[in-house]
N, C-alpha and C positions, 0 to 999 in steps of 0.2 A: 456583412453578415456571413459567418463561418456555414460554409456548403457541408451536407453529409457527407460523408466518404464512403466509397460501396467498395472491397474488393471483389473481380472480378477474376472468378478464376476458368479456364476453357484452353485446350490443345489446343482448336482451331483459331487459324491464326485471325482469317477474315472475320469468321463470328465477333471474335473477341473484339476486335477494332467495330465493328457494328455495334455491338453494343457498347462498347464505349462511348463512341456518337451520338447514340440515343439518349445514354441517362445524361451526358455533358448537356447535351440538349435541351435538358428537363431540370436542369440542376443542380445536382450529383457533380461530385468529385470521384475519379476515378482511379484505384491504381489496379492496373489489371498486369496477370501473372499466366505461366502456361502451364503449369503443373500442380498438383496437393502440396508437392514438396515443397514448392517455391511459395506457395500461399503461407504455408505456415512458416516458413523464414521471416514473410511480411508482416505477420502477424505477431511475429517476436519484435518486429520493429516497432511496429506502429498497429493501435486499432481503428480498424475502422467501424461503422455505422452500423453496417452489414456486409454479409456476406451471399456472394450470386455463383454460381458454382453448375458446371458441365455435370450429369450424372456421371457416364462414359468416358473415361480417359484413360490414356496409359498410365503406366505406375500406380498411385494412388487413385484411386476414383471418387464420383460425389458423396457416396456413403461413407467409406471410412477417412473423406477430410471433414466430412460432418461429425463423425465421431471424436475423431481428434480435436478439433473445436469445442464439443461440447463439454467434454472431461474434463478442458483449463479454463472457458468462458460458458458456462451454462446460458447464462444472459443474452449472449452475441447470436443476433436474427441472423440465419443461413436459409439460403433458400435452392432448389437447384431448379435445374434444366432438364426435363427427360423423357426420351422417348417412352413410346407405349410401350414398350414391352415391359421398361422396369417400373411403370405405375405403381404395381402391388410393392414393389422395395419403397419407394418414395411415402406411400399412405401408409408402412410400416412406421418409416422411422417419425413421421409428425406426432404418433403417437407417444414418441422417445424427445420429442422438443423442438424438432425440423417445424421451421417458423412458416412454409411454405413450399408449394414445388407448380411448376409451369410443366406443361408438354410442348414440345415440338412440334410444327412450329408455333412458336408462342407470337399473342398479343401485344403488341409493344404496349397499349394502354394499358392494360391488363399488369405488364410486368410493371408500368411507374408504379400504378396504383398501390399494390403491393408491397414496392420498396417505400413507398411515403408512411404506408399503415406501420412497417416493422422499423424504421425510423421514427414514427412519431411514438409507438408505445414505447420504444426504447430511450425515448426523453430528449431526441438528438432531432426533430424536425428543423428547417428551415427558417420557417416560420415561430420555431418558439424563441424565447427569450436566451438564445444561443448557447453561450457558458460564462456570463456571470455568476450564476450563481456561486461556483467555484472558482472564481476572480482569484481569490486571495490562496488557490494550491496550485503554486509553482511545478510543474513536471513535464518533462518527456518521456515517464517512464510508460509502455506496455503495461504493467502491472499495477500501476497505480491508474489510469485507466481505463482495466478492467474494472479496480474497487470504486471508482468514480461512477462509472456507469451503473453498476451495482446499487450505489449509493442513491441517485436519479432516481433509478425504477422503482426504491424502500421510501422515498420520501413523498410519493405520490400517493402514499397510503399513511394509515395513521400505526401502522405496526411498529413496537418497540425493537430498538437498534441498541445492540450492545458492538459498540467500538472499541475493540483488542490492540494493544502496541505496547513497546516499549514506552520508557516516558522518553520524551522530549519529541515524539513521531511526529505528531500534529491535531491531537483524538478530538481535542476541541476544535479547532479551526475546521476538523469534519465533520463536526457537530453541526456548527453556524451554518455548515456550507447545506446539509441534509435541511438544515429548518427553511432555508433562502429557497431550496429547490420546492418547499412542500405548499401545498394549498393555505397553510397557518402562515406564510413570510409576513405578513401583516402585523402580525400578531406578537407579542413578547417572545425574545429569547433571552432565559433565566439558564445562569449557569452555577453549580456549588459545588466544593471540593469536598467530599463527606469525609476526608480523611483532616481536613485543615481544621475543622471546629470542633470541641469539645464537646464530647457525648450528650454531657447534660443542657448545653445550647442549641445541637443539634433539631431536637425535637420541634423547638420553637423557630427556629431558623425555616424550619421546611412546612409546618401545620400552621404557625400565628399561634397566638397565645391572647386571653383574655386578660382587661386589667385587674389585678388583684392573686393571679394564678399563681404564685411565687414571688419571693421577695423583691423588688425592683423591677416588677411587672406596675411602672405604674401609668402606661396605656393600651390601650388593645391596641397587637401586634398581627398584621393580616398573616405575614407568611409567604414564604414564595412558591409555594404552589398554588393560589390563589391569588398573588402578584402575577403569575405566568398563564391567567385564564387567555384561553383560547390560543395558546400561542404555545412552544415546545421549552421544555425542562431538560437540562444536560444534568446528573447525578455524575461526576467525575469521580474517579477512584472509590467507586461503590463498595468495591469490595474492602475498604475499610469501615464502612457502615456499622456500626454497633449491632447487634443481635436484638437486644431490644425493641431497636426502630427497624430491621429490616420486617419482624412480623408487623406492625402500623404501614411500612409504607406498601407493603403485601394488601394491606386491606384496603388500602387506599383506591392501587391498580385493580381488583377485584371488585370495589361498591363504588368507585367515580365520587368519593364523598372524604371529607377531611374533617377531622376532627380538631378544634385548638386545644392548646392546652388550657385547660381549665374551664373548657366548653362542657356544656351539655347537651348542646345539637350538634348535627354534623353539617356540613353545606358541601353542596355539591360543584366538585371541580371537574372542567373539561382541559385537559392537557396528554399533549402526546409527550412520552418519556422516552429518552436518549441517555444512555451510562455509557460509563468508560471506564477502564480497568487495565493496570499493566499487570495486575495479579491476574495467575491460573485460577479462574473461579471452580474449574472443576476440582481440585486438588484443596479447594478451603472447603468444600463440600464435604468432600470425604475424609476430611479433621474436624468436619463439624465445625467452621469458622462461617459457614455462607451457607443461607436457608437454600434447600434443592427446588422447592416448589417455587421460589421469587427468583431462585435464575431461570426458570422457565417463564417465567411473566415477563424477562427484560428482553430474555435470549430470542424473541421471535425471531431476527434477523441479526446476525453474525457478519462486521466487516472489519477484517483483521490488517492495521496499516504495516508495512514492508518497511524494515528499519533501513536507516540511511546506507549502511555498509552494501543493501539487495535494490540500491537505486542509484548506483554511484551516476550514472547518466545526468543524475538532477545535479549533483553539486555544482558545475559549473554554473549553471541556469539561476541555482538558491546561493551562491556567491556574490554573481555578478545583481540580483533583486537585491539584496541584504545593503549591496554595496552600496546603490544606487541612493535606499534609504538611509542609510548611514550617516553617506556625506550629506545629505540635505542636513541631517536631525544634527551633526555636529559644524558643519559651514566649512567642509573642508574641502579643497578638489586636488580629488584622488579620479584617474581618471582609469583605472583598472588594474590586474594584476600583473607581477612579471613570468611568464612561461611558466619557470621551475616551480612558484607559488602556486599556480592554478593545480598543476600537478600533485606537489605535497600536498593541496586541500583536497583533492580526488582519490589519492591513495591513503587516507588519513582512517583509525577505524570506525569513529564518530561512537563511542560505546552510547554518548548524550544527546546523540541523533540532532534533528535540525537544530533545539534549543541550545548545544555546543556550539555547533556552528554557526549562529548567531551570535553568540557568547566570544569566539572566538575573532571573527569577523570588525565585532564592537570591540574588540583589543586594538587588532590591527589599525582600525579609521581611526580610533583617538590617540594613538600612540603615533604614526607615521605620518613624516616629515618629508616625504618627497611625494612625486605624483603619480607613482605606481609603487602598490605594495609588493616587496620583496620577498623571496623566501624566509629569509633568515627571521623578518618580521612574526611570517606566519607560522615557523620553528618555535619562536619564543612565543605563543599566543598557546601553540598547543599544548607545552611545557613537558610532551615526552614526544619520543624520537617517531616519526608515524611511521604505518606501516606502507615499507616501499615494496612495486611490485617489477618485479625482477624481468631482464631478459629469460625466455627459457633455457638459455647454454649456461648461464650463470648462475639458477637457478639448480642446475644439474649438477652443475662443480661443486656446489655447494653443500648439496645434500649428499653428494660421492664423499667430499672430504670429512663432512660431519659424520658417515656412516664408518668409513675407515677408522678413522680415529678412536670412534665407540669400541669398533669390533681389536683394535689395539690394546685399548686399554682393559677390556674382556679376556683378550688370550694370554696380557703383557709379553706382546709382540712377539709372540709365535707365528708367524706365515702362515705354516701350514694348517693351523687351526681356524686362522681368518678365512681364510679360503675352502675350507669346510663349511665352514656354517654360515660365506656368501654364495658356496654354489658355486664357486667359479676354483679353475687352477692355480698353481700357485705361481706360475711363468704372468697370466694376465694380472692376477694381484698384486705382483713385483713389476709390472709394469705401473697399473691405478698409483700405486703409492709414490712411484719416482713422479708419476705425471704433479704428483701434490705437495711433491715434498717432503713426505714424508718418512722418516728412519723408527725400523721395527728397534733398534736398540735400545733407543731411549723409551721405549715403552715396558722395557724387560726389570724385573726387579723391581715395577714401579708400587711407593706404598701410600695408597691415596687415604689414610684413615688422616 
């Protein structure tokens, strides 16, 4: 069973080894650090559980690495250490989010206790059901993570979750993952694309319909918001929702009660609602395409997933999964990738995010004929040239000779005009250009129409 992790941050070198001792002692997983600075390096790494924090230190102190903390992880329990004198600072900030604070010298029980309470509300005890629930999201990333954690703390409640990404991110599979973490896991999970059914099936897709209600209505029809009693509803691509039915299913979230089509009572449904949208909802609002009052019914909780190109960390991890399942689903053994391919698949710009790169992946497995996939495999899967990321000298040369060139073909190779409007002489400009190769003559008289 996966231990919490606490960072532990404290100058003093003995303390910090002391308490390290203790929480190992008790449970706790520990990375401890000596500075603000170097916590939040770790924290760009890796999250932890919580965070235990010196008031007092050089450089950074406990308050302002709480602050820093709380600006990019609102959610992450920080607790510090502090003498009496800065008491009234530490009972300032708890009112700003500070999860906790201990005096000097603190109760070791005292301090478990506390870290088990701000681990267990945070969704990460010991003792709970670890991280299955999230089994099926692949990541090392910090920022996914955070949203993971996030996600945890939203599904303990029955508060509506609107899920933000591009497509192909994973909106549903965060979907599944919030219903598995919520009190409802028991219960149905009904998922619908509002954008994939026809307006006029819509209605009955989501309320039921009575028999006789419309031509080829020839039995009552429950509907899946009452196939999904007791259990969570994912409304996918909401924001293509007809106008129509976004004010019905407004009244739906407002009275707990559905109406079929071609009912004349309503019945009342108990379901938590989850949507997902790669559209700007605010922006269909303000074209009048998406009701302002039903994005406040879905919008209680906002967790917006980090497209593949702001997680490249995961590709190798969501490669080497894909790959895994691949060869089983086609009977082939492929036993991993070659270097330069793993590479291409990491610098690659994924515009189709994971569902590409599954797409791509399933090229690879059923096309390839040896027992590690090649580049050149992974070249032809992605069908344009992916984005390479360059040494920095190279990168330098690069944008020197592309800038030269412009600024050439701007003055048609006058020197001394290039070197005006680089800023620089025209002794070092007559050098940049020899360094590149390149001659101001053939630039002179040039007629680019």
């Amino acid at each position: 069973m996966k231990k919490p992790c606490i960072l532990v941050v404290d100058d003093d070198a003995s303390l910090r080894e002391l308490i390290t001792l203790r929480l190992e002692a008790n449970g706790f997983r520990v990375e401890a650090v000596d500075s603000g600075e170097a916590a939040l390096t770790q924290l760009a790494l890796a999250r932890p559980e919580a965070v235990l924090t010196d008031m007092q230190m050089d450089g950074m102190d406990g308050m302002a690495l709480f602050r820093a903390i709380h600006a990019r992880d609102p959610a992450l329990p920080v607790i510090v250490l502090t003498a009496h004198g800065t008491i009234p600072d530490a009972v300032a900030a708890t009112q700003q989010g500070l999860f906790g604070y201990l005096t000097k010298p603190y109760d070791a029980a005292t301090l478990i206790s506390l870290l088990k309470r701000a681990t267990r509300l945070a969704g990460n005890s010991s003792d709970a059901d670890s991280d299955s629930w999230r089994s099926e999201i692949v990541t090392a990333s910090p920022t996914m993570d955070v949203l993971l954690a996030e996600a945890r703390l939203a599904a303990q409640s029955d508060a509506s979750v609107l899920i933000q990404g591009e497509s192909g991110t994973g909106k549903e599979l965060l979907a599944r993952a919030i219903h598995r973490a919520s009190p409802r896991h028991g219960r149905p999970f009904v998922a619908i694309n509002c954008g994939a059914i026809p307006a006029e099936l819509l209605e009955s897709e989501l309320f039921g319909h009575v028999k006789g209600a419309f031509t080829g209505a020839a039995r009552d029809h429950l509907g899946l918001f009452l196939s999904a009693e007791g259990g969570t509803m994912l409304l996918d691509e909401i924001g293509d929702m007809p106008a129509q039915l976004q004010v019905k299913l407004l009244r739906v979230l407002q009275e707990g009660e559905v109406r079929p089509v071609g009912a004349t009572a309503t019945r009342p449904v108990d379901v938590r609602i989850l949507s997902a949208t790669h559209r700007n909802l605010e922006e269909a609002i303000a074209s009048g395409e998406f009701r302002e009052d039903l994005y406040y019914r879905l919008n209680v909780v906002t967790l917006t997933l980090p497209p593949l190109r702001e997680r490249r960390e995961d590709i190798p991890l969501l490669a080497r999964h894909f790959l895994t399942v691949l060869t089983e689903k086609y009977r082939r053994r492929i036993h991993g990738f070659a270097p330069d391919a793993l590479d291409m698949l990491t610098a690659a710009d994924w515009p189709g995010n994971i569902r590409q790169l599954h797409n791509v992946l399933e090229q690879c497995v059923a096309l390839c004929t040896t027992s590690t996939i090649p580049a050149s495999q992974v070249a032809r899967a992605l069908r344009d040239k992916p984005a390479e990321i360059q040494p920095l000298a190279e990168a330098r040369s690069t944008f020197e000779r592309d800038y030269l060139i412009s600024l050439l073909k701007l003055t048609r190779g006058q020197v001394s005009e290039v070197a005006r409007l680089a800023g620089r002489n025209r002794t070092e400009v007559y050098r940049l250009l020899q360094r590149h190769g390149l001659t101001p003559a053939l630039f002179k008289d040039r007629d680019d129409a």
